[in-house]
C-alpha positions in Angstrom: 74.6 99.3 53.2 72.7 95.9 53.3 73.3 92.4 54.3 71.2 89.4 53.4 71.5 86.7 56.0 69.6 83.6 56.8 68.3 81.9 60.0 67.0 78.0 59.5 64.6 78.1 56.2 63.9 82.4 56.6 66.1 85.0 54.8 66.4 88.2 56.0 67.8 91.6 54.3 69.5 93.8 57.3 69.4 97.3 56.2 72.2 100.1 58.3 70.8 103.2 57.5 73.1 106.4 58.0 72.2 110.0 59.9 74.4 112.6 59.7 74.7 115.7 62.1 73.5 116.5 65.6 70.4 116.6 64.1 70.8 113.3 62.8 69.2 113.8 59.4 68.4 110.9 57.3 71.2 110.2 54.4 68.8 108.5 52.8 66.1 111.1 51.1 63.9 108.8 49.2 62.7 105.5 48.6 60.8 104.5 45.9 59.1 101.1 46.0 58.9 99.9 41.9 57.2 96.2 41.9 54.5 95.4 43.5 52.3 92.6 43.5 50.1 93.7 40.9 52.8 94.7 38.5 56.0 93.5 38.8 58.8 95.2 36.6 61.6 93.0 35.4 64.9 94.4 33.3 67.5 92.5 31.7 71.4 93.1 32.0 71.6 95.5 29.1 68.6 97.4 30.5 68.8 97.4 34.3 67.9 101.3 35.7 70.2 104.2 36.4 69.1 106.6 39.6 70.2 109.9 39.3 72.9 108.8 36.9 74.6 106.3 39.8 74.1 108.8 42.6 71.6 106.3 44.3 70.8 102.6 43.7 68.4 100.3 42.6 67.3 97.1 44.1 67.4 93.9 42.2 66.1 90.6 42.8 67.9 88.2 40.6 68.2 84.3 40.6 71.7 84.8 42.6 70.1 87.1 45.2 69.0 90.6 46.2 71.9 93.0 45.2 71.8 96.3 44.0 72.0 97.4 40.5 75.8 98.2 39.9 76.5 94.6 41.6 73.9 93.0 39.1 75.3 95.0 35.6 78.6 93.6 37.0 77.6 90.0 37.4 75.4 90.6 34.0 72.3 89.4 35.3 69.2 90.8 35.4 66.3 90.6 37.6 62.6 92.1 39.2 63.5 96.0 40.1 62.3 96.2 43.8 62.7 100.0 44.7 64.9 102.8 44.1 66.6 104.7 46.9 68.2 108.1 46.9 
């Protein structure tokens, strides 16, 4: 789960991660960054990326804010693809 907050003029994205077990493995099992500085990768509404067919998410950044990618094809906006987690 995330959370975008903001504190005077600086946003911040707060990220809860979840462990499971005693072990307390890591539900998350992946995360793959997409943009980068050098090449950023922008996807329109019709187009915006499927991971493992809705089993994880995509980050979007879109001129209403950082959501993921089942938030954005709901609003029908598209938007830079930040990473994929799984």
């Amino acid at each position: 789960d995330f959370e975008n907050y903001q504190e005077g003029k600086q946003q911040y994205l707060l990220l809860s991660l979840k462990y499971i077990g005693k072990s307390r493995k890591s539900v998350i099992s992946k995360i793959k960054r997409v943009s980068k500085p050098g090449l950023r990768i922008y996807t329109n509404s019709k187009e915006l990326p499927k991971v493992l067919d809705n089993l994880g998410i995509a980050i979007i950044s879109t001129s209403k804010g950082v959501m993921t990618n089942l938030k954005a094809k709901e609003l029908g906006i598209g938007g830079e693809v930040l990473c994929y987690i799984w």
